[in-house]
N, C-alpha and C positions, 0 to 999 in steps of 0.2 A: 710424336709422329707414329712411334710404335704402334702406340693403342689407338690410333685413330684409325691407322691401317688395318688392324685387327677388327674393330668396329666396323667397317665399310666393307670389308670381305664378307662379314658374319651374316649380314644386313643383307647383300648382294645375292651370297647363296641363298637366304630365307625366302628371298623374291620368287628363287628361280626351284623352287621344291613341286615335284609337282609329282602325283597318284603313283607313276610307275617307277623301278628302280635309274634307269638305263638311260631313261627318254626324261626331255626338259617340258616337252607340249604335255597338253592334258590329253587323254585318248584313252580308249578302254580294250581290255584284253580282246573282246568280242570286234573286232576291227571290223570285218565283215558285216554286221548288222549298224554300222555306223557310217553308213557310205558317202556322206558328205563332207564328214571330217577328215576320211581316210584322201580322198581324191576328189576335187570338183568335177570333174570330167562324169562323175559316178551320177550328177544332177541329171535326172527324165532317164538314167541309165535302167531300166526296170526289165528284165528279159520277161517276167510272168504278167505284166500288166502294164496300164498306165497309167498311174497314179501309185502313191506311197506316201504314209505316214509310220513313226515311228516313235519310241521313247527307250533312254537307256539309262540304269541308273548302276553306280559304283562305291562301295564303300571299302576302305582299305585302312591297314591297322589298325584297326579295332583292340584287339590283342593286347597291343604295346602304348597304346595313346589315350591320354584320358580324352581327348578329342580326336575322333578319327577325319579322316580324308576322305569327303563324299563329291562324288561328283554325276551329274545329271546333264542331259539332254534331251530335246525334241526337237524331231527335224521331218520336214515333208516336200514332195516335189512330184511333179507331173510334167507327162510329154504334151508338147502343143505344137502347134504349125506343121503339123505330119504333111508331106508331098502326097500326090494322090493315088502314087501305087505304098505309102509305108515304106520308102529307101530313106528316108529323112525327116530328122524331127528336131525341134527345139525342148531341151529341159529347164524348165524354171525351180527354183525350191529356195528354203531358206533352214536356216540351222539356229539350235540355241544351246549355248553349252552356259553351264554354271557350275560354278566349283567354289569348296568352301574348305579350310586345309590349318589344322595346329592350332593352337591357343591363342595364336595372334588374328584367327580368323582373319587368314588371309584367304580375300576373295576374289574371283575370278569370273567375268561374266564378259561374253561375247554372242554377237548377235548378227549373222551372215545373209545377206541375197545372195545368191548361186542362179549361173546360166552356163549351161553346156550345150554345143551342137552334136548331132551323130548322125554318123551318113553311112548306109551301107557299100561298101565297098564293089561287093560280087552276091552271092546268092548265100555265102560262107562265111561271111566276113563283115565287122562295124569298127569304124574308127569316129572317137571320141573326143572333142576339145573342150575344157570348162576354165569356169572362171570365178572365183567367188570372191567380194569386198563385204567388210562389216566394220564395226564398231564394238573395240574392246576393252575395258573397264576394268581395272585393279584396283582395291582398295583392302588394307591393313589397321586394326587396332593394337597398338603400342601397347596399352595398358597393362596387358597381361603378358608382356614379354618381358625377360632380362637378358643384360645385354654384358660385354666380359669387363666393363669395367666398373660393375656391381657385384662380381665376385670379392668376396672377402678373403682368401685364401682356405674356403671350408667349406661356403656356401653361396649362391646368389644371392643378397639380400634387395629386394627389390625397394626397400626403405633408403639406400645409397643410393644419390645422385649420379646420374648417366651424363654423356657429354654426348649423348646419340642426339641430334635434330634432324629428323628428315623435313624437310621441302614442302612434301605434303604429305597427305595418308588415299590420296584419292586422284587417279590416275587414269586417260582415255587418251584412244590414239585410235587410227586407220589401222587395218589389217587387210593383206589381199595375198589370195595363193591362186594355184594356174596348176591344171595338169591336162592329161592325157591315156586316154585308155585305148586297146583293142580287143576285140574280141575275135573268136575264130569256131564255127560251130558248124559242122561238115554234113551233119546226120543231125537226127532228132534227139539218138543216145550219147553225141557227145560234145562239150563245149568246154573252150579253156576262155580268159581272157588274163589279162597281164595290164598294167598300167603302174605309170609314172607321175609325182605331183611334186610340186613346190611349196614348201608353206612361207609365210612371213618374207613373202618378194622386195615387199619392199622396204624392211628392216628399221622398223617404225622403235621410238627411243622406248624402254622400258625399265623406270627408275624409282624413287619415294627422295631421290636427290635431286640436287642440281646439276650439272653437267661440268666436270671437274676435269682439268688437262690428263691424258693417259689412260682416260676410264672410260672403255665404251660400253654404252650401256644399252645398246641395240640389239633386240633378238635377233641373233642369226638366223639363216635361212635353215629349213627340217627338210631334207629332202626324203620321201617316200617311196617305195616299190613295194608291188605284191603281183604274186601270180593266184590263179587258181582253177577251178574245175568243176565239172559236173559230169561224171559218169554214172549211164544207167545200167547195172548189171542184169536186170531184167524187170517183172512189172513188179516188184516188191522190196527192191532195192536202188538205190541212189546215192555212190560216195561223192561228197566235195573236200578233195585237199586245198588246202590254203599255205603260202606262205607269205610273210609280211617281215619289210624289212627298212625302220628309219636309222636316219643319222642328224644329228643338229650338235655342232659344233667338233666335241670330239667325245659326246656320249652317242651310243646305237643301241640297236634293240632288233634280236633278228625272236620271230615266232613261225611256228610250221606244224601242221597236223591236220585233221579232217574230220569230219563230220560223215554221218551217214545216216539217210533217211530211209524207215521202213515204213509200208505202204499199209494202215491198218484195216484199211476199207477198198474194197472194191472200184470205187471213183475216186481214189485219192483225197478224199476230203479229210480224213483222220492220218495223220502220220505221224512216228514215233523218231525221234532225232535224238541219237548219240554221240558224243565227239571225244576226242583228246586231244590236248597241245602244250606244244613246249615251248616255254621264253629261256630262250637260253642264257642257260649259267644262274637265271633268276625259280621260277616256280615249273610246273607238273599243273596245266589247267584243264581238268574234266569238265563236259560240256552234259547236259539231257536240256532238251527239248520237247512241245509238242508241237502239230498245226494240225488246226483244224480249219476249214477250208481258205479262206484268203488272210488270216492272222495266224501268226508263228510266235510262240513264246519261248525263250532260252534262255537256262541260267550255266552260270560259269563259277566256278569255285579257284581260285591261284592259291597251289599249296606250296609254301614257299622250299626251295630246297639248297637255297644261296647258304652261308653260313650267319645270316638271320634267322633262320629256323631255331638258332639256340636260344632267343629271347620269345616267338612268335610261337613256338610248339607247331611250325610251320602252318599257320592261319593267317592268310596273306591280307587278300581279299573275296570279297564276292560282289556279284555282277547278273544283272539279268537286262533282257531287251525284250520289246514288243513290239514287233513288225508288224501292219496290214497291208496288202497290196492288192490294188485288185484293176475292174475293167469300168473304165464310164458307162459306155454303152457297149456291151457286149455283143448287142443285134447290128452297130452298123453296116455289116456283109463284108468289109474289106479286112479285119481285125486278125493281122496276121497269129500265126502259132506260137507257143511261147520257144524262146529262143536257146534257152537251157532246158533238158530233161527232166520232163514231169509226167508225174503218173496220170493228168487227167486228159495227156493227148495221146492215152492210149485206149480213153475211156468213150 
């Protein structure tokens, strides 16, 4: 009973391994350029346009793993059913994460619709409701794994017989999360918003076994928060602080720092983006960026400063993302101003 318990723990944790130290979901340092992961509510959420497409890609332990931990997404959305003064819109979008993680190539693939509403409040103010359901997909190759009752007291031999049977190697379930945003933006130089989501609402089984008395095997619910900002200090500057903050079961993950854009060109179409952030108690993440006019590229380096730096030579991971966003029609005469601080509505 011993070793079976052993076996089933081992198996259970390997399931649930995923990119970051802290956090059980998949998600990437750059939370911000990931805004459908981070919160549904963020769907048609676009302050500089309407429309948006994206891609983010993550590799992590490289360092210390003959197989690192990569994980990718693409995700896109746009506002529709706008009211006829722009107070209310409908966001549609959908998301794709994929992740691939260890020698057991354990895989991870989910595939999201997203719908949010947003109503403007006052002339200052947007409140934001979203929703997102998809289709999630696990699946693991045993072959390359050993398990603890293949240790010989020296070594793993993968030649000795395991008493591991999983169920299957190949795993699908419903997924649906739900949040909430506001935003508050007074002036043209200043904007904050803040928002709340839920992930895994409805706590869908996540297993490679069968469902054993005392063992539940249902992902908990991830609940998320972040705030952030956009101050323009004049026409050549623009800081956004961020901070983000989950929790799923009894791991968390708090991150906070900021970004700062400078203005290369005259009409804002060449900008230079620097940033820093910190995952606390985990890595030191320097950000550089560019945009040049409606596409933004940024990379992220996590240098780790946990006491895994003595194996890693503190080389965590790295991470880049490719935002476009921009305007359908630009000429339809009602296309209000963008909602956060930008160099081109001064241009």
């Amino acid at each position: 009973m011993k070793t079976t318990a052993t076996i089933l723990l081992f198996l259970t944790g390997l399931l649930f391994i995923r990119p970051c130290t802290y956090a059980q979901d998949l998600h990437f340092s750059q939370f911000f350029n990931s805004p459908l992961l981070t919160n549904p509510a963020n769907t048609g959420f676009i302050p500089d346009g309407d429309y948006r497409l994206g891609i983010n890609y993550r590799n992590q332990w490289s360092s210390i793993m003959s197989v690192p931990y990569k994980t990718m997404s693409a995700f896109g959305d746009v506002q529709l059913f706008k009211n006829r003064d722009n107070t209310g819109w409908m966001g549609l979008g959908g998301v794709i994460l994929h992740d691939v993680a260890g020698s057991g190539q354990l895989t991870t693939t989910r595939i999201y619709g997203s719908v949010a509403y947003h109503q403007m409040i006052n002339l200052g103010s947007l409140l934001s409701l979203g929703f997102n359901a998809g289709w999630a997909n696990k699946q693991i190759n045993v072959s390359n794994l050993k398990f603890p009752d293949q240790f010989d007291g020296h070594f793993f031999d993968s030649h000795l017989p395991t008493g591991v049977v999983l169920a299957t190697n190949n795993i699908n379930y419903l997924d649906i999360q739900t949040g909430m945003n506001y935003a508050y933006f007074p002036t043209e130089k200043i904007y904050m918003n803040a928002g709340f989501s839920a992930m895994h609402i409805n706590r869908p089984r996540e297993s490679f076994f069968n469902p054993q008395p005392g063992i539940d095997n249902r992902i908990p619910v991830r609940y998320v928060g972040f705030l952030n900002g956009s101050f323009m200090i004049n026409d050549q500057w623009i800081v956004n602080p961020n901070v983000y903050y989950t929790n799923q079961a009894k791991s968390s993950e708090l991150v906070l720092g900021l970004n700062a854009h400078y203005n290369l060109s005259g009409n804002g179409d060449n900008v230079l983006i620097g940033g820093l952030y910190y995952r606390s108690g985990d890595a030191i993440i320097p950000l550089v960026g560019l945009g040049y006019k409606d596409i933004t590229f940024t990379f992220t380096y996590d240098a780790t400063i946990s006491t895994l730096k003595n194996f890693n030579n503190t080389r965590g991971a790295f991470e880049f993302s490719l935002v476009k966003q921009g305007v359908v029609d630009k000429y339809t005469g009602n296309r209000r101003q963008s909602m956060c601080p930008s160099f081109r509505n001064f241009y």
